[in-house]
Structure formats: C-alpha cells, structure tokens
N, C-alpha and C positions, 0 to 999 in steps of 0.2 A: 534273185534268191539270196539270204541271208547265209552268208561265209561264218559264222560264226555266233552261234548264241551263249553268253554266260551267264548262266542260274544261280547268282548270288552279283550284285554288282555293288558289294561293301568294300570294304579297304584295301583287299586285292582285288577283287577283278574288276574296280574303276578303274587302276591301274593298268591291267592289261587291255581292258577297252579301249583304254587311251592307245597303249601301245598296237594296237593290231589297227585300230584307226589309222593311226600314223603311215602304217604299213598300207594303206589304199583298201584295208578288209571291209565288206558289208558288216558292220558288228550291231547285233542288240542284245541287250540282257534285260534281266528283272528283277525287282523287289518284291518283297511280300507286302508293302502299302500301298494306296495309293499316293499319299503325302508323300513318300520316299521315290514314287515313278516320277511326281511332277516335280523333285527337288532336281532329279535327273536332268528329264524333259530341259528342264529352266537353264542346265549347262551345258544345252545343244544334243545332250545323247539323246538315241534311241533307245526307250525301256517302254517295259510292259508288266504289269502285274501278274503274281507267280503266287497262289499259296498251296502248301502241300496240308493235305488237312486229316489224313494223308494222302489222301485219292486229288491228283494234281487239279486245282480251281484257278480261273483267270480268263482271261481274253487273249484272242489273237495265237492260241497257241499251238496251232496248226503252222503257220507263215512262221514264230520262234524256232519250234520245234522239231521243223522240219531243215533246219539249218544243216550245211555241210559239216558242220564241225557241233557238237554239245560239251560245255567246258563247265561241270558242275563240280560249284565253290560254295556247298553248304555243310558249314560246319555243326556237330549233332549239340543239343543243349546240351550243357552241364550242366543247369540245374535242372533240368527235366525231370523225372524218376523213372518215370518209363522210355528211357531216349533207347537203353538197348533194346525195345520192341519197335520202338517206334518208328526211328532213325530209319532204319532197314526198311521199314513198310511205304515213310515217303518214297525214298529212291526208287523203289522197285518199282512204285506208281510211274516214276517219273519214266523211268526207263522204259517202263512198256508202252507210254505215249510217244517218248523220242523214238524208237522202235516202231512202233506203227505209223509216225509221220515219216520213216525213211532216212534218220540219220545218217551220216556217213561214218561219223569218228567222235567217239567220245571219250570225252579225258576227264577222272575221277580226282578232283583233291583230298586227301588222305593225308595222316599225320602219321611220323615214326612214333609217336603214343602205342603203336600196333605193337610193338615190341615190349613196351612194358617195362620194370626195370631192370631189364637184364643188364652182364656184366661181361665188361670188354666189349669189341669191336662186334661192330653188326651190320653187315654186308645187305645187297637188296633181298635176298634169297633168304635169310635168317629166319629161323622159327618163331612167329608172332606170337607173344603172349602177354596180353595186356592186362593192366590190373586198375584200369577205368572204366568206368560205363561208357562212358565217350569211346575210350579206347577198343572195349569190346563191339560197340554198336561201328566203329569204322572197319574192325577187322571182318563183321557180316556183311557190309558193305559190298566189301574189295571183294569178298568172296561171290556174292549174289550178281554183281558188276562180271565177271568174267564167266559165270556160270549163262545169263543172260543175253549174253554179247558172243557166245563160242568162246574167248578169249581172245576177241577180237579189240575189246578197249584196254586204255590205259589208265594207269593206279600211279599218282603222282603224291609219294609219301614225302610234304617237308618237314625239315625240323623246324624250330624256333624262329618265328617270322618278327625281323625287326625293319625300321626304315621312320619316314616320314611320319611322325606324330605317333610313332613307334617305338621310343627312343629306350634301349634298354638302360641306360644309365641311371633313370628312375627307379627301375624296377627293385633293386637294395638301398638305395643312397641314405647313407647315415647309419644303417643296421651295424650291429655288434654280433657276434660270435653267431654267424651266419654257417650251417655246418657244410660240407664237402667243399672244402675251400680248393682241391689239388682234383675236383670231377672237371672231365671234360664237356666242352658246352658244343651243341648240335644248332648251328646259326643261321638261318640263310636271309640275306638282303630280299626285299621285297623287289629292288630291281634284278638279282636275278632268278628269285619266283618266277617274275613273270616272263624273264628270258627260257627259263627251263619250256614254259606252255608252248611259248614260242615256237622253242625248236621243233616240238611234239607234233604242233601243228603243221609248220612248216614242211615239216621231215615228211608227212603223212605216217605217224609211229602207230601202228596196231600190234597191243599183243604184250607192252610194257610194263613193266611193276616195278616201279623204281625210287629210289632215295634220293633228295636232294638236300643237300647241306654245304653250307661252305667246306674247302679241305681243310682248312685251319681250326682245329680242336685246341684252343688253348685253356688252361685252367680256370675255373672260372674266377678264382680271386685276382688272378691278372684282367682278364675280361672286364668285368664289374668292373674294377677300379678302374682302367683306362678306358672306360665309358660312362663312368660317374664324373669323372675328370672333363670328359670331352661336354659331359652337358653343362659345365661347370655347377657340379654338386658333392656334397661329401661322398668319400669315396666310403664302400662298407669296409667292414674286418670279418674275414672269414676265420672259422677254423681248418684245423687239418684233417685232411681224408677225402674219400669219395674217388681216388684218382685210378679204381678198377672200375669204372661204374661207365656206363655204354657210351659207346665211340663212332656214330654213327658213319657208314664207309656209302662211297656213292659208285659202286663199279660200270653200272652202267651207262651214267651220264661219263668217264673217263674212259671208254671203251669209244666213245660216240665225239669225242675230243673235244665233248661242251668245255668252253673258257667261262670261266666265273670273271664275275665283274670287280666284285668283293671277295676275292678267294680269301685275304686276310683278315675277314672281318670289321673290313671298315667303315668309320660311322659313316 
C-alpha cells in the first residue's frame, strides 16, 4: 500500500518525495502531463498522471488515492479568471475520490494570502480576509476541506517559499524606491516546508489549521539586501513605511516544539 501520495510533484513536493523516500516511505505523486510523469519516471520516482478538469482524470487512481496519507500541493491559477469557482470545484472532486478510495490523512497546502492585507500580527486562528482570487479560492478551499473531512484534515498555511532555484535575492535587485521598506517579511525555507509536512505526517495530525513561517520577521529592506548580497547582486533601496503591515505568528507549530531549520532566514 502507498504511505503517501502527493498531488502536485513541482518544486515542493519533489522535495518532500525525496524527503519521505529517504525516510523508508512508500511515496508516489502526480503531474498533470505526461511529459512531466516521464521526466519523473526518468529520476527513479514513482508518478502517475493527475488532471483535475475539474472532475479528477488519469490512471492508476484508485492504488494513488487510496494512500494512507493525501499531501495536496496544488496551488489555484493566477491567471485563471474563474480560479475562485473553480479552484474549489477541483478539490472537492479530488476529495470525494480520496474519500471514497479510504484515505486516511490528508494535508491541504494553503497560503497565509488567506489573510489578506491585514495589519499587525496574525496568529493561526485570525479572521481570514483575502483580497485575491487566489486568496479567496484558498480560503473556500480550507473551508470545503474541513467541512468534507469532519474536520478531520489539515490546512497547512505557508508564507513566502524560498530555497533552491528560489532565490529571493532576485526578486528586487537593483530596484529603487521599492515601497514598505520597515514591513515585515513572512519566509519559510523550502527545507522546512517540507519538515512542517513531515511532522504532520509523522505526528499522524488530524484536525490542524495552521501557519508556517520562519520566527524571524525582519524588515524587508534588511531582508532584500542581505540576500541580494548573498546572490551576489545589487542590493535594492527601499523606502520607508509598511512596518504595521502583517506579521505572520505560527502558535501552533511552537505549541508542538517544531524546531525550524532556518528560524533566521537563512539563505
């Protein structure tokens, strides 16, 4: 029986394939190509083609789906138009398949986007109020996900995913008068994204809705420059302000004594 299936196997959750392989796990996931299953295929993993169209299409997905564990890592189009109807209508497909092959645990990735721009600190429990499509189409999500499940799944909200070929240094370098130079940045390392899954699975966690970000909120004109520096690129110049603007708090993962890898944000 497959310990593990992940419903998206792009930039994170190759990663955690890798990592839960490591670990002795049964693991397969999927793409929505076939080019993309055999690029898989070709570096020894296990994948399977996955399209939500919205009603879920593919092979094999009985034997996927019915994994002890369901780790879905599909994030909604931006450019979509209709992703807030839509978004919501794959999953729910998806969910009533995993559901009917007899999941055991499933863990939803989610983005603190669900928050939106609010102001000051924002804890896992905070009143979600997004102001993207994306944003909104994950907050139906999260909701349809627990509504579906008892509230028996988990809602894995990260912030800002950087790491390997992720490099935020890029992301200003050279810019001028860059505005909310003194906002705080909501970061988390790709390695411990996929340590947060980890524990989730590990733990056997039913029933969680939580935030993951590094603890270290630093400004982003310090941020940016000490990783424009570290890609060796011009560093930006921000301006001043933004420094009431959200602060993303992770109470549950620090109730649960997760140790972050990168608590500091390091490249």
């Amino acid at each position: 029986m497959v310990d593990v299936c992940i419903v998206g196997l792009g930039w994170l959750g190759k990663a955690l394939y890798e990592e839960l392989a490591s670990r002795g796990k049964n693991v397969t996931g999927s793409r929505t190509s076939q080019k993309g299953v055999d690029s898989l295929v070709e570096e020894g993993m296990r994948a399977f083609r996955l399209v939500l169209n919205p009603e879920v299409e593919g092979e094999r997905l009985e034997e996927c789906l019915s994994a002890k564990v369901l780790v879905i890592n599909i994030p909604p189009g931006r450019r979509d138009p209709d992703v807030e109807l839509r978004h919501p209508q794959e999953i729910s497909h998806l969910l009533n398949k995993a559901l009917e092959f007899g999941v055991e645990q499933i863990i939803f990735v989610s983005s603190t986007s669900v928050f939106g721009s609010v102001k000051g600190s924002v804890d896992d429990d905070a009143v979600r109020r997004p102001d993207t499509a994306s944003g909104r189409a994950l907050l139906r999500c999260e909701d349809l996900l627990m509504k579906k499940t008892g509230g028996k799944a988990c809602v894995v909200r990260f912030g800002g995913l950087y790491g390997p070929d992720r490099h935020p240094g890029r992301f200003f370098a050279g810019r001028k008068d860059v505005p909310s130079g003194d906002a705080p940045v909501n970061f988390i390392h790709r390695e411990d994204a996929v340590g947060v899954i980890v524990h989730l699975i590990e733990n056997q966690v039913h029933g969680a809705v939580l935030n993951a970000c590094a603890p270290a909120h630093p400004p982003k004109k310090t941020f940016y420059h000490r990783a424009a520096l570290h890609a060796g690129l011009t560093p930006p110049q921000f301006l001043s302000g933004g420094g009431d603007e959200k602060e993303v708090r992770c109470s549950w993962l620090q109730r649960q004594g997760y140790v972050f890898e990168r608590a500091g944000l390091e490249m």
